[in-house]
C-alpha positions as CSV (number, residue, x, y, z in Angstrom):
1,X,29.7,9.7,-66.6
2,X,28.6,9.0,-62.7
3,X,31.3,7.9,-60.8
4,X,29.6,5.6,-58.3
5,X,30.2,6.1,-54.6
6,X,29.7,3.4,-52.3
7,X,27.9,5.0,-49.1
8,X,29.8,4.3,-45.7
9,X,28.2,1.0,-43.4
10,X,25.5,2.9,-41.3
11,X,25.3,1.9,-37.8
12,X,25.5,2.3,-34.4
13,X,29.1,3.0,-32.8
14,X,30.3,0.8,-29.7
15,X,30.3,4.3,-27.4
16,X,26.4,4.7,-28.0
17,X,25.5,1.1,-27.4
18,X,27.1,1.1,-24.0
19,X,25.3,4.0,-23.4
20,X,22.0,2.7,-24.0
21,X,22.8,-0.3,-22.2
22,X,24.3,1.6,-19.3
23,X,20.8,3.8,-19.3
24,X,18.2,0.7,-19.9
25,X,20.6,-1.5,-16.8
26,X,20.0,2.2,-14.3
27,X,16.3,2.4,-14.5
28,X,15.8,-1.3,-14.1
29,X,17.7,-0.9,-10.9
30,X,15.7,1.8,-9.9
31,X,12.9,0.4,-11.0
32,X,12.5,-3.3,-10.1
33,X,12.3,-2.8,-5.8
34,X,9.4,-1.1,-6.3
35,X,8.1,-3.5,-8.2
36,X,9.0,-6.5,-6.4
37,X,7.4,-4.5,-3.2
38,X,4.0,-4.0,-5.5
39,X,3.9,-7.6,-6.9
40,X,5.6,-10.0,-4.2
41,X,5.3,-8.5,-0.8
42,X,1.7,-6.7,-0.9
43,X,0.6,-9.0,1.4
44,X,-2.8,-6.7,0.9
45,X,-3.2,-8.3,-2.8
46,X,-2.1,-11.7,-2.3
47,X,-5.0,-11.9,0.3
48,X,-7.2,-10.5,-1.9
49,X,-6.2,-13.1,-5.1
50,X,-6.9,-16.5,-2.2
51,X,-10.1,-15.2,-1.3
52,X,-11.3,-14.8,-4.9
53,X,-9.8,-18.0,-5.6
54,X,-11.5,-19.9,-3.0
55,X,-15.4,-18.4,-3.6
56,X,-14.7,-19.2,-7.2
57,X,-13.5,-22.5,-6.6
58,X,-16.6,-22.8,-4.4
59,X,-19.1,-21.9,-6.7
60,X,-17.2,-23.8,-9.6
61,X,-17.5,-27.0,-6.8
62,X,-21.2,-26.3,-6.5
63,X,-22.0,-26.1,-10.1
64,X,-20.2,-29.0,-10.6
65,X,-21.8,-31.3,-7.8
66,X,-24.9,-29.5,-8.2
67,X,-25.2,-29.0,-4.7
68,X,-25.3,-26.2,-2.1
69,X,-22.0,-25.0,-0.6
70,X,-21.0,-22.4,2.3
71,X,-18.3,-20.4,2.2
72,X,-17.2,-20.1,6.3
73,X,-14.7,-17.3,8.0
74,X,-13.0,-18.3,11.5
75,X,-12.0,-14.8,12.7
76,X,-9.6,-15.8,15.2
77,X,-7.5,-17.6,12.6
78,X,-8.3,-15.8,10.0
79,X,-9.2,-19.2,7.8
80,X,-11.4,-19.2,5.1
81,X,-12.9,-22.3,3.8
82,X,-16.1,-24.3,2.2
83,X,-18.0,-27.1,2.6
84,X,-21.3,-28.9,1.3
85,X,-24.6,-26.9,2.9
86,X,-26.5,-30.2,4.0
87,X,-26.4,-29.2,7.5
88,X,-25.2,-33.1,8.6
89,X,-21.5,-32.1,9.0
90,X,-19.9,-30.0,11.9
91,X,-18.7,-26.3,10.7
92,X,-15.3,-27.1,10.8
93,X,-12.2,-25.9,8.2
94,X,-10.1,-29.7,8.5
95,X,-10.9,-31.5,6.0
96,X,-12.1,-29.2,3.8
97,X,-10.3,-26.6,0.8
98,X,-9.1,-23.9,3.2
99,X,-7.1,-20.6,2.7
100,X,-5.2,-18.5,5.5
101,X,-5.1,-15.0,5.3
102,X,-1.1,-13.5,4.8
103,X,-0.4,-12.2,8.0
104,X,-1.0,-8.7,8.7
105,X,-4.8,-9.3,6.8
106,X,-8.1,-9.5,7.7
107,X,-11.6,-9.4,6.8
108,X,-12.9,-6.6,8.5
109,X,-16.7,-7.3,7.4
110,X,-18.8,-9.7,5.1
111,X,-21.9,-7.6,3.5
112,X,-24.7,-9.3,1.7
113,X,-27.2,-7.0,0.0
114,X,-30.5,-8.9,0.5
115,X,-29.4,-10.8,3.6
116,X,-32.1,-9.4,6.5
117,X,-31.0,-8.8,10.5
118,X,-31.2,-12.2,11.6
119,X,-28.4,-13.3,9.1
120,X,-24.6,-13.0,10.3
121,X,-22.5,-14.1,6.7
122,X,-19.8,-14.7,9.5
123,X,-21.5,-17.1,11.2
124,X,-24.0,-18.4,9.1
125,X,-21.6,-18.5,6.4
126,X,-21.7,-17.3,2.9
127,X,-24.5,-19.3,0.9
128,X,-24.2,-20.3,-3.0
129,X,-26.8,-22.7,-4.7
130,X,-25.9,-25.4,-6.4
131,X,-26.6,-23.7,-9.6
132,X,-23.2,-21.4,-8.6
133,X,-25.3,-18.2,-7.8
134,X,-25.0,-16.7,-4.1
135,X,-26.2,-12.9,-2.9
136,X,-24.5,-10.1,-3.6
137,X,-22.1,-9.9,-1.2
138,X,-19.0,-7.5,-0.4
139,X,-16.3,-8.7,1.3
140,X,-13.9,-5.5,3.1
141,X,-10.2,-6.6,3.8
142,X,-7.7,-4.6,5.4
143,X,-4.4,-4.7,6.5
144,X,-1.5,-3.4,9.3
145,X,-1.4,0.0,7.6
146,X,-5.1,0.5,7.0
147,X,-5.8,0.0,3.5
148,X,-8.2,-1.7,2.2
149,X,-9.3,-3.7,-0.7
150,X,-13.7,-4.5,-1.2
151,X,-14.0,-7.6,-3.1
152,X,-17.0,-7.2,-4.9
153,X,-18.9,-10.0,-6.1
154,X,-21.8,-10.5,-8.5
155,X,-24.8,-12.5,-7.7
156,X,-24.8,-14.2,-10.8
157,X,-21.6,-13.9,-12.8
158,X,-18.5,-15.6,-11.5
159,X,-16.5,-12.1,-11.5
160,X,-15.4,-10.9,-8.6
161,X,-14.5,-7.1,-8.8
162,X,-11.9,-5.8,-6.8
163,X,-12.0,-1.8,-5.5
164,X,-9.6,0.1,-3.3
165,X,-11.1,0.9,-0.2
166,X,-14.3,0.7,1.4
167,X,-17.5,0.2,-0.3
168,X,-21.2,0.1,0.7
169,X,-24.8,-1.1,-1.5
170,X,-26.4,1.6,-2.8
């Protein structure tokens, strides 16, 4: 009859595991500065993220009080904030939800599509109703090395779209 064989344990040897780990441990190495550089110190993104934070925080605000709000850029500080659009209060960033720009970032300009020649978005500030909606608007940011980042953002949506370098209405 069959004579019955048991078959050998099938595995991996010691050698080849330590060789695996040793090759997984180099390319994290090589890997994870660039990646910390990308995720932690693009000061050019973490800008970006606060200014989309704050006009959505805005716009949730206004929604949610169902009043006006205007979103306000002091260009010498480079300090974004908001506050209710009654037209009482003083333009002022001190008591109200306020974000500084990383340093190294600014806004270079503030473009609304239907906002006419007598309208500055920098000084007038940026206008949402109180139903959350504002103009389409593009806001251009740039930083020490001359890229830039266009936060897009939709009139009636609360997306905010950001592309790579400059962008215009067409």
């Amino acid at each position: 009859m069959f004579a019955v064989h048991s078959s050998p344990c099938q595995g991996f040897t010691l050698l080849e595991l330590l060789i695996v780990c040793l090759l997984i441990s180099i390319s994290l190495a090589l890997s994870v500065p660039s990646l910390r550089s990308s995720l932690v110190t693009d000061q050019l993104a973490a800008g970006s993220r606060k200014v989309i934070s704050l006009v959505k925080s805005a716009r949730s605000k206004a929604v949610m009080n169902q009043d006006p709000y205007l979103i306000f850029l002091d260009p010498a500080e480079q300090k974004l904030w908001y506050q209710k659009a009654s037209g009482d209060e003083e333009v002022t960033a001190a008591a109200h939800p306020s974000i500084t720009l990383p340093s190294g970032v600014r806004i270079l300009t503030i473009q609304q599509e239907s906002a006419g020649k007598d309208h500055d978005p920098v000084a007038d500030g940026i206008w949402i109703s109180r139903q959350g909606y504002m103009d389409k608007t593009v806001i251009h940011l740039v930083d020490r090395e001359n890229r830039s980042i266009s936060l897009l953002i939709s009139p009636f949506l609360h997306t905010i779209q950001a592309v790579d370098g400059p962008v215009t209405f067409d």
